[in-house]
Residue frames as qw, qx, qy, qz and C-alpha x, y, z in Angstrom:
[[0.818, 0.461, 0.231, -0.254, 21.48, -18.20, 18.41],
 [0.450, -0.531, 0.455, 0.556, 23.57, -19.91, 16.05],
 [0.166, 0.420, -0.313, -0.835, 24.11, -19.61, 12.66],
 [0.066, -0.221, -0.911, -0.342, 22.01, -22.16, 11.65],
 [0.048, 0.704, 0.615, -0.352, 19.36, -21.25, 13.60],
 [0.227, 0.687, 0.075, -0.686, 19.14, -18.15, 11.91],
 [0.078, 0.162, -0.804, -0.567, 19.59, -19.65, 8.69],
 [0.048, -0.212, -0.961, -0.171, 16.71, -21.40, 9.50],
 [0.134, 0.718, 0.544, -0.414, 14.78, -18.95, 10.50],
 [0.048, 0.422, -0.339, -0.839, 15.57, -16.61, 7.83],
 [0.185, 0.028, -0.777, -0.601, 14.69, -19.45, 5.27],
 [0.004, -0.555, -0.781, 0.286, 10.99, -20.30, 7.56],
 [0.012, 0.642, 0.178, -0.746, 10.41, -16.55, 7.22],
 [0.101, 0.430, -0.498, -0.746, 10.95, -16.65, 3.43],
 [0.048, -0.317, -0.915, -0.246, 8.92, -19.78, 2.62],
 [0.018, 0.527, 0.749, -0.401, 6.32, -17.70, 4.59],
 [0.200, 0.674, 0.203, -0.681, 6.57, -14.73, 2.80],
 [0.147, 0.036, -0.750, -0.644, 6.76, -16.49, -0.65],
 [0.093, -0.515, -0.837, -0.157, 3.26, -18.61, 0.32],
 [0.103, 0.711, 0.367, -0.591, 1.54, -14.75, 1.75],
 [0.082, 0.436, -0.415, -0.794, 2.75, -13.28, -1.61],
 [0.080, -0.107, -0.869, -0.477, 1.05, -16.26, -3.73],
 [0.063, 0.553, 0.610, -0.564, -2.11, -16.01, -1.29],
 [0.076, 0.564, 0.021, -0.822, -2.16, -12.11, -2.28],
 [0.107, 0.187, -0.685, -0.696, -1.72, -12.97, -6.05],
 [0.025, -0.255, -0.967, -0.001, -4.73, -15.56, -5.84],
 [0.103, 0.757, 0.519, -0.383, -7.30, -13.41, -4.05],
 [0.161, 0.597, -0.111, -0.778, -6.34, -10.36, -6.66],
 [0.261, 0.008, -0.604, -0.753, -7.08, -12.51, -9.66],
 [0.057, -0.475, -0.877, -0.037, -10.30, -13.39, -8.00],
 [0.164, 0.773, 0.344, -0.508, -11.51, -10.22, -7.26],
 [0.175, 0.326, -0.486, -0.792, -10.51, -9.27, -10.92],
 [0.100, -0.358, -0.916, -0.150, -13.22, -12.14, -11.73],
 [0.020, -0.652, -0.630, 0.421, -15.36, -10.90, -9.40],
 [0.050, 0.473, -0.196, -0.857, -14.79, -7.22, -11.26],
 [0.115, 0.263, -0.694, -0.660, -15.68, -8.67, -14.70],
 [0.153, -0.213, -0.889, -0.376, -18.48, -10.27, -13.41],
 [0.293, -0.490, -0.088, -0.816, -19.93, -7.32, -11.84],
 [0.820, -0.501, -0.208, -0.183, -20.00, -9.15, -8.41],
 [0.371, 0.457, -0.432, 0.684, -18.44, -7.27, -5.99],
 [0.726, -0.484, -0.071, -0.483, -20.21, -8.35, -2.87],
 [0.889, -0.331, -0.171, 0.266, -17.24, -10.45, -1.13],
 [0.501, 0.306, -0.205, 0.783, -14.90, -7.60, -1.96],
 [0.398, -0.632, 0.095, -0.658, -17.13, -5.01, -0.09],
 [0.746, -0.647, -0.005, -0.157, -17.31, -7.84, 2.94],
 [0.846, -0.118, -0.228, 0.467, -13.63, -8.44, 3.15],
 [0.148, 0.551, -0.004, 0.821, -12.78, -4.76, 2.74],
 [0.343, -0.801, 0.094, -0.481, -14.80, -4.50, 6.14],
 [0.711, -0.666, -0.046, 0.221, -12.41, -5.99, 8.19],
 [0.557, 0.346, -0.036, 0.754, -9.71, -3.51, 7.00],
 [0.203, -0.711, -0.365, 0.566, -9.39, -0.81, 9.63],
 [0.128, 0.950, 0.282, -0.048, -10.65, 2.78, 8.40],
 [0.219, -0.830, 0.347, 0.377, -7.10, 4.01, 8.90],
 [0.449, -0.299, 0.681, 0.495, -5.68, 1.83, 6.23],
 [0.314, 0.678, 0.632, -0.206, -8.40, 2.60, 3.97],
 [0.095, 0.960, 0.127, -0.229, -8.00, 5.78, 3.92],
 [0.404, -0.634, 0.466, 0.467, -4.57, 5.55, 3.10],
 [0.467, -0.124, 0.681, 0.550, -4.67, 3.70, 0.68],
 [0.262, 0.882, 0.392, -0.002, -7.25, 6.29, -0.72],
 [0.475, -0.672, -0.049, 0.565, -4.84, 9.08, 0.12],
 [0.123, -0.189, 0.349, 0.910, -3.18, 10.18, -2.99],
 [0.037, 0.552, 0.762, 0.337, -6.76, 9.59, -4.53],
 [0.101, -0.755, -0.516, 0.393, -8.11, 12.22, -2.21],
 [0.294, -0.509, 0.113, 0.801, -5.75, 14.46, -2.72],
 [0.265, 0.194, 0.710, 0.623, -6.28, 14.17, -6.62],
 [0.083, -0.613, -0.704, -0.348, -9.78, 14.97, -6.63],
 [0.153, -0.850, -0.438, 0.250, -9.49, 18.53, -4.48]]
């Protein structure tokens, strides 16, 4: 590969992971809406296609807290 090519893929890789970051930013000030307007009924159905194992994790220090 030369060094363009990897330039270019470096900078493909970054445009992508600027537009996933804005994405992210979008859906979190909608589900703050959704918070504030007590309508939390698309967060519960996106939340189920998060596997159980990442869940929990990201429960984890929560758990811990609360024993």
């Amino acid at each position: 590969m030369t060094n363009v090519e990897r330039i270019a893929e470096l900078a493909a890789t970054s445009v992508e992971s600027v537009n996933d970051l804005l994405l992210v930013s979008k859906i979190i000030k909608k589900m703050q809406r959704d918070f504030d307007n007590q309508d939390v009924s698309a967060i519960e159905r996106l939340l189920m296609f998060i596997p159980i194992k990442h869940l929990e994790s990201f429960l984890e220090e929560d758990i811990h807290d609360e024993t």
